[in-house]
Residue frames as qw, qx, qy, qz and C-alpha x, y, z in Angstrom:
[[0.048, 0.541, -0.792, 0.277, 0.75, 4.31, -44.15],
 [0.646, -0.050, -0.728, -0.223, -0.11, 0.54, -43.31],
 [0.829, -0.411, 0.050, -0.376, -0.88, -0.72, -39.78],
 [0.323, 0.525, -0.776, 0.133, 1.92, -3.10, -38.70],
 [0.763, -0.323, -0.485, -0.282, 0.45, -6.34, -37.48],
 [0.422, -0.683, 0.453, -0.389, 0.47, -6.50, -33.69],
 [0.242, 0.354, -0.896, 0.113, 2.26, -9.14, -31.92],
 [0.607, -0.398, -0.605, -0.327, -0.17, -12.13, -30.73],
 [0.661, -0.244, -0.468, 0.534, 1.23, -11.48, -26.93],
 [0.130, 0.812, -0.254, 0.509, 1.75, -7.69, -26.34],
 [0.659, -0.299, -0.507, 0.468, 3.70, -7.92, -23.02],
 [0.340, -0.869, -0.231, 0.276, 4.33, -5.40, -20.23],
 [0.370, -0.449, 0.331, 0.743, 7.50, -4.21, -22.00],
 [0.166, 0.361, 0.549, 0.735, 6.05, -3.76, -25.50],
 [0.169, -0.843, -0.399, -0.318, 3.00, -1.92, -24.39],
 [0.374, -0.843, -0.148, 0.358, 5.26, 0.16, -22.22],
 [0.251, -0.186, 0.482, 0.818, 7.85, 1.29, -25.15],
 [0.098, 0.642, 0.741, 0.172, 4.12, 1.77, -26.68],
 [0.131, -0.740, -0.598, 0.279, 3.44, 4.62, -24.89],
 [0.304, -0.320, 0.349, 0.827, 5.32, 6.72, -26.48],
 [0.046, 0.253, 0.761, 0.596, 2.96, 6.28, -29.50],
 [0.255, -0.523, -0.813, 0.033, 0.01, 6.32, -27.64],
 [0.220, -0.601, -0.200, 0.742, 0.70, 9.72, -26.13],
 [0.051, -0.130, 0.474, 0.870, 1.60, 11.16, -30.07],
 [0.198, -0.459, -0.670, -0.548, -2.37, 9.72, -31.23],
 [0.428, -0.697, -0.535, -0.212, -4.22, 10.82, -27.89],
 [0.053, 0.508, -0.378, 0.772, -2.57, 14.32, -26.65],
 [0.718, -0.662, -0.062, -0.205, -5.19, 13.60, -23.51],
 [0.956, -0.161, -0.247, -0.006, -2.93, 11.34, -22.58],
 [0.381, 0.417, -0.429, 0.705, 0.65, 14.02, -22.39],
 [0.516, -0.629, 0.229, -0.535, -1.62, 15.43, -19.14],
 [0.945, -0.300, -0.021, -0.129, -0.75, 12.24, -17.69],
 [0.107, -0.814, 0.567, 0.065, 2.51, 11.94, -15.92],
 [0.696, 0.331, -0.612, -0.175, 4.41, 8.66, -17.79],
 [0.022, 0.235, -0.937, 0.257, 5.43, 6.53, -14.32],
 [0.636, 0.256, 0.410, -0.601, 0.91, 6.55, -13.73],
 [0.742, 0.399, -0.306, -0.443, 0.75, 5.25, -17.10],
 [0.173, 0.515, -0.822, 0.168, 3.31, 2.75, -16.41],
 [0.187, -0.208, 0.818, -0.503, 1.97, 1.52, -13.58],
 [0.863, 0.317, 0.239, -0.313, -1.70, 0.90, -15.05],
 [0.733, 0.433, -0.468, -0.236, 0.06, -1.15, -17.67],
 [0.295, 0.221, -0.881, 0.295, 1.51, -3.37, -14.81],
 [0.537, 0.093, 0.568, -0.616, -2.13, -3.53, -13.10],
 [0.911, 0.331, -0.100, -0.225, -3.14, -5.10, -16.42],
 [0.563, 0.433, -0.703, -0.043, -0.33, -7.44, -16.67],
 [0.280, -0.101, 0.842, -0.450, -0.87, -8.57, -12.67],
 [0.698, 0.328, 0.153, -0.619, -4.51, -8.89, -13.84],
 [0.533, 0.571, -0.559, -0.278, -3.54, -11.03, -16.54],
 [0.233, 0.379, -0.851, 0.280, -1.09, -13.02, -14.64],
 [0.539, -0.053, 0.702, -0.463, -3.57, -14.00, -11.98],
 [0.710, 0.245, 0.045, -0.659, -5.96, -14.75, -14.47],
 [0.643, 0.499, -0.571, -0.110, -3.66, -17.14, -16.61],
 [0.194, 0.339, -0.847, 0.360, -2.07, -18.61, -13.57],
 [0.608, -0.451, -0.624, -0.193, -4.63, -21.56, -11.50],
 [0.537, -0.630, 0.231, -0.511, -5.44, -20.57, -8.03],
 [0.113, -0.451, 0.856, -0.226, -4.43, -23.22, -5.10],
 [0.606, -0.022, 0.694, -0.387, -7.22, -25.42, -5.59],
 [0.473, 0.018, 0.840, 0.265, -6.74, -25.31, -9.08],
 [0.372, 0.660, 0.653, -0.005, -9.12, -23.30, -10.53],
 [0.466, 0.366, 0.200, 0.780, -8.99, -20.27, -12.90],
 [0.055, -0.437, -0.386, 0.811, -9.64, -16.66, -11.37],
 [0.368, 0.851, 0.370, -0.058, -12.41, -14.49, -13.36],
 [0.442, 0.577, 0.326, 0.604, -11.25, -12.85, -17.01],
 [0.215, -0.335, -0.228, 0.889, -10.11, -9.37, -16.10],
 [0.330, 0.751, 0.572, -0.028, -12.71, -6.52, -17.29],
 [0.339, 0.331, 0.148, 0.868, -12.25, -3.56, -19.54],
 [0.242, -0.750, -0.462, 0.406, -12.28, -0.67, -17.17],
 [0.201, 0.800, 0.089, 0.559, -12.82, 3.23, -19.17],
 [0.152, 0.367, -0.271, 0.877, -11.15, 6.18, -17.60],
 [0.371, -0.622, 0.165, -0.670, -13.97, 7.22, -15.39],
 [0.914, -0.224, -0.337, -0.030, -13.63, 3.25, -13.80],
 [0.524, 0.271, -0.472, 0.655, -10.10, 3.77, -12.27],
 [0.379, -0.797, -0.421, -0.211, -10.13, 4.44, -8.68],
 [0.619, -0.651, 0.218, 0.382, -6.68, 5.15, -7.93],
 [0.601, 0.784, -0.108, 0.111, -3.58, 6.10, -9.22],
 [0.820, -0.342, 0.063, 0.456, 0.42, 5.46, -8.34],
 [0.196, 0.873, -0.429, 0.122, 3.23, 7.74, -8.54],
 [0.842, 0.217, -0.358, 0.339, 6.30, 4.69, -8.54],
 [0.599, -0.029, -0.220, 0.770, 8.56, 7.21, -7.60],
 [0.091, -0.935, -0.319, -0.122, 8.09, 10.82, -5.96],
 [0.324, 0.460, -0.520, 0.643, 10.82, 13.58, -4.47],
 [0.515, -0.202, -0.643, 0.530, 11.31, 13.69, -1.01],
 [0.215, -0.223, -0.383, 0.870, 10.11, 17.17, -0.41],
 [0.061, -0.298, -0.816, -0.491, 6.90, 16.52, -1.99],
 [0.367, -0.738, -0.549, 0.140, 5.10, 17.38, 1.48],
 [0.286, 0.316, -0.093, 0.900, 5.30, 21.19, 2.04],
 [0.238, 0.030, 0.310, -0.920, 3.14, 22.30, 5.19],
 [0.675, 0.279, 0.457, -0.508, -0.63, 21.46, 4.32],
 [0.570, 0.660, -0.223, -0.435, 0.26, 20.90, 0.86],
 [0.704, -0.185, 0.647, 0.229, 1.47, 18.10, -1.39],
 [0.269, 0.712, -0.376, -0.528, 3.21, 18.75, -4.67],
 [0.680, -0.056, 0.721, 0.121, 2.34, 16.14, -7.15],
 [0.189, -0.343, 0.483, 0.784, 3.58, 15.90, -10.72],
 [0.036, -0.301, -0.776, -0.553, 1.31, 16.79, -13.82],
 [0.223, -0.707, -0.565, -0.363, -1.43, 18.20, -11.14],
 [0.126, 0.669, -0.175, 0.711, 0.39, 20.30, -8.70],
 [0.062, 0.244, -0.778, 0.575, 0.31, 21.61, -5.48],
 [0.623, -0.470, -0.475, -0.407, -3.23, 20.21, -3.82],
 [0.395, -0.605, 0.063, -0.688, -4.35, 20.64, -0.25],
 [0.690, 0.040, -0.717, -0.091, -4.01, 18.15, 2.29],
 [0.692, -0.548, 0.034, -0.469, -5.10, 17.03, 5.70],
 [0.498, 0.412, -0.744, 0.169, -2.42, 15.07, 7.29],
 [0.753, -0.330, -0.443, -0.358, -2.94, 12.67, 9.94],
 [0.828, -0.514, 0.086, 0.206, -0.10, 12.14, 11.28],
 [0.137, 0.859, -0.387, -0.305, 3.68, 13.36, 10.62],
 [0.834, 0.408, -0.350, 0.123, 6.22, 11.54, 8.68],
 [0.779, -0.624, 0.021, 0.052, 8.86, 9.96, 10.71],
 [0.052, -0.835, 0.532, 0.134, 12.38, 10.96, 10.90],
 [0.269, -0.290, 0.903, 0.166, 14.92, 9.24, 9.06],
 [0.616, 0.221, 0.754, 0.057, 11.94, 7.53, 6.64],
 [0.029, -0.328, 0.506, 0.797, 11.75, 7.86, 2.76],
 [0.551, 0.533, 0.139, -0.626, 8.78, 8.43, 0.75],
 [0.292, -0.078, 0.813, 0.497, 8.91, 5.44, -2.08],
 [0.120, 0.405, 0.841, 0.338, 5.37, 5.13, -3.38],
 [0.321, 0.194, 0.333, -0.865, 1.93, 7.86, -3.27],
 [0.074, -0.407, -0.790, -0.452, -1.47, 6.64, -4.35],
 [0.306, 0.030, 0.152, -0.939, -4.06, 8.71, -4.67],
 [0.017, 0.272, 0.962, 0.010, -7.50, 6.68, -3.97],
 [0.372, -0.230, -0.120, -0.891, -11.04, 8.40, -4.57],
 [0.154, -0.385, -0.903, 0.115, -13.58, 7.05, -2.32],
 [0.159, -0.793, -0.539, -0.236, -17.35, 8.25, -1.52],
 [0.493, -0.793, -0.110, 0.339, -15.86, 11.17, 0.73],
 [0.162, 0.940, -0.228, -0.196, -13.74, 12.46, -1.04],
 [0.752, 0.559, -0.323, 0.132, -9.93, 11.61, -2.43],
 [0.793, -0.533, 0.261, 0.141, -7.31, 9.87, 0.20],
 [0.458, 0.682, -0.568, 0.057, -3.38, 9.65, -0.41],
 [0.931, -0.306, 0.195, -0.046, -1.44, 6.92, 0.84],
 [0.037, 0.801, -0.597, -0.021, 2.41, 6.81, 1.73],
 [0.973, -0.058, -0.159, 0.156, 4.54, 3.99, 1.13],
 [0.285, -0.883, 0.370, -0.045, 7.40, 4.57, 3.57],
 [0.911, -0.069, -0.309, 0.265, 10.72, 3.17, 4.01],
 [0.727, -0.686, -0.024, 0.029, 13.02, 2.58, 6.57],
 [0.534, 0.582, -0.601, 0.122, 16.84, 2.84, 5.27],
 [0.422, -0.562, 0.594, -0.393, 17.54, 2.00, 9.24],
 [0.907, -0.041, 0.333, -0.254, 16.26, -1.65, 8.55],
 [0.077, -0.431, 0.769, 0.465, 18.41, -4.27, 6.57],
 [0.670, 0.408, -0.231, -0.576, 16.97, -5.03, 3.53],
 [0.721, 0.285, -0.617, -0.136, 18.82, -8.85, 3.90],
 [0.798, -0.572, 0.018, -0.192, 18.74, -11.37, 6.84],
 [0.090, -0.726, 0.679, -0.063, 21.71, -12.43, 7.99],
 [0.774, 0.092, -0.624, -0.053, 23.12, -16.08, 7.80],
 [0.286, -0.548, 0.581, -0.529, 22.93, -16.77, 11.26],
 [0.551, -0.093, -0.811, -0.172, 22.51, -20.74, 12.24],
 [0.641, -0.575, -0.199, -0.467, 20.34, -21.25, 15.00],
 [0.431, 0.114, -0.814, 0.373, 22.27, -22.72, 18.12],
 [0.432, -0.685, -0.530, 0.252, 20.65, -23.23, 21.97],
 [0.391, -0.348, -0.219, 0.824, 22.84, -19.92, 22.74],
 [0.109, -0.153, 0.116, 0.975, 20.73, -17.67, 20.32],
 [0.498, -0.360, -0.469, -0.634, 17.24, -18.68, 20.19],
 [0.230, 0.211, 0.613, -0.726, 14.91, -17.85, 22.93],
 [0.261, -0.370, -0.826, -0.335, 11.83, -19.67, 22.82],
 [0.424, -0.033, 0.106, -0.899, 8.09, -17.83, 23.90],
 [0.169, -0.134, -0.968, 0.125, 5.44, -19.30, 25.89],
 [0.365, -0.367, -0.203, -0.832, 2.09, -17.66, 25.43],
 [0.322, -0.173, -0.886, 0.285, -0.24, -18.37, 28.58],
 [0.426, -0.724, -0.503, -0.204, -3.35, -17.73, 30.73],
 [0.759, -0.377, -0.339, 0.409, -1.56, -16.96, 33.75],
 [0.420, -0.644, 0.111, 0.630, 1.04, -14.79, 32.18],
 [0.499, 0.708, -0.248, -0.433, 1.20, -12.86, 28.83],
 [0.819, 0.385, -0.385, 0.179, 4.77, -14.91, 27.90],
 [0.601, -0.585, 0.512, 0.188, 7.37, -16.72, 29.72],
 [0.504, 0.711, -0.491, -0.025, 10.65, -16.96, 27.73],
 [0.777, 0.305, -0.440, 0.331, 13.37, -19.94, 27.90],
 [0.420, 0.430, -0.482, 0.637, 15.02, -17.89, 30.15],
 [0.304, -0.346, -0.719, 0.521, 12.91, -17.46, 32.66],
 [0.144, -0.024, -0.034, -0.989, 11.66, -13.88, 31.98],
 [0.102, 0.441, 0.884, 0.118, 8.06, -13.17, 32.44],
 [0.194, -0.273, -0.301, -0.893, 5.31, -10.44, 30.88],
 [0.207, 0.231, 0.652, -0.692, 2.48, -9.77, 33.07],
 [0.198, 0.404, 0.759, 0.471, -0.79, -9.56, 31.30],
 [0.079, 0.117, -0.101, 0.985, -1.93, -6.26, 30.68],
 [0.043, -0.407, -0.816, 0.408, -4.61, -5.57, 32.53],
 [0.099, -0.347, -0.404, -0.841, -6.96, -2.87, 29.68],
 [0.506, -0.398, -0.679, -0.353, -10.04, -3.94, 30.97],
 [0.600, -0.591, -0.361, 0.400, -9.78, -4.08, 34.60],
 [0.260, -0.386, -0.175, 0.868, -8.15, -0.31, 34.63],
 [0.186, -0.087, -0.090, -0.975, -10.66, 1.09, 32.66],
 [0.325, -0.484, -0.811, -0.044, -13.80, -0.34, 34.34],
 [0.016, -0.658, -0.334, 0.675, -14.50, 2.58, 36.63],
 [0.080, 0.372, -0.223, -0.898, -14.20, 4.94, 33.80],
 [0.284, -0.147, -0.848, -0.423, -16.22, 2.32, 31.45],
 [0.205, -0.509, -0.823, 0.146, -19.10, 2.10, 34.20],
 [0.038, -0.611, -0.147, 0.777, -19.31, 5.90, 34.47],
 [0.068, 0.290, -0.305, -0.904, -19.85, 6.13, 31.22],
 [0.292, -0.341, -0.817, -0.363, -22.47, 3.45, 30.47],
 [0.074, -0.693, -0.530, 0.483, -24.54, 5.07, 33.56],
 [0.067, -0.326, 0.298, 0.895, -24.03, 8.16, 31.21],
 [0.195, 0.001, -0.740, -0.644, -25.29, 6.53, 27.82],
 [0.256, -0.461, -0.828, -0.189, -28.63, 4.90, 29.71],
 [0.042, 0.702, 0.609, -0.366, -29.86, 7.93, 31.23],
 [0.163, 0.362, -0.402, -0.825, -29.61, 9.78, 27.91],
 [0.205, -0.365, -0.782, -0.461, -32.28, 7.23, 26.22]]
């Protein structure tokens, strides 16, 4: 069966209707859930894009490299469900449930859009990309007038004085934890 000659361009859409193929010659590759693939094929086309496109001063960024399987240090799930997080556990597709060490909870009312998993020298790190639905996703055409902009005055004196007159004290960090800061540095120098 011949080879069909490849197109001098492949773009991000051909080499993603690709993958299909790509999966049929290199079974490895079914272990691999299809939105991860995806997404490396849009890290090479940013990659690309920078490269092709001049920087602000005009110059070209450096030629992207060819990075094997064991090079990748991350990975993206686009899209995930919502009830992905179960107790200690996180249920991710193609590799299951896996252990996890949360840091902090998830806030009420936000939605789970993105997960990357990131391997560093310690060990393997996830990372949520939340959203807010609460927020509006479009500014409003409002036109500035004197009645609806209040104007901030950063200062020495005082944190900010607004337009209106309001004023913010400047918190005072430093000055309320000095006692506790001087107790402890009398601590630290009669331990050497």
């Amino acid at each position: 069966m011949p080879i069909p000659r490849l197109r001098d361009n492949p773009d991000y859409y051909s080499q993603k209707k690709d993958l299909v193929n790509t999966k049929d010659k290199f079974p490895s590759y079914k272990l691999i859930h299809s939105q991860v693939l995806q997404d490396c094929i849009k890290r090479v086309k940013l990659a690309f894009d920078r490269w092709f496109k001049a920087d602000k001063n005009g110059g070209k960024l450096g030629k992207p490299r060819f990075k094997g399987k064991g090079r990748y240090r991350s990975f993206t799930y686009p899209q995930i469900k919502q009830d992905c997080i179960e107790g200690n556990k996180i249920n991710l597709p193609k590799i299951g449930n896996i252990k996890l060490i949360q840091h902090r909870p998830l806030p009420d009312g936000f939605q789970i859009k993105t997960v990357t998993i990131s391997r560093k020298g310690d060990g393997y790190y996830v990372t949520l990309s939340l959203e807010d639905k609460s927020v509006p996703t479009s500014t409003s055409e409002v036109e500035p007038t004197l009645k609806n902009t209040l104007g901030i005055d950063m200062g020495l004196k005082e944190f900010l004085v607004t337009s209106e007159g309001e004023s913010v004290p400047i918190p005072q960090y430093y000055r309320s934890s000095q006692q506790r800061l001087k107790i402890l540095q009398k601590r630290l120098s009669k331990e050497r």
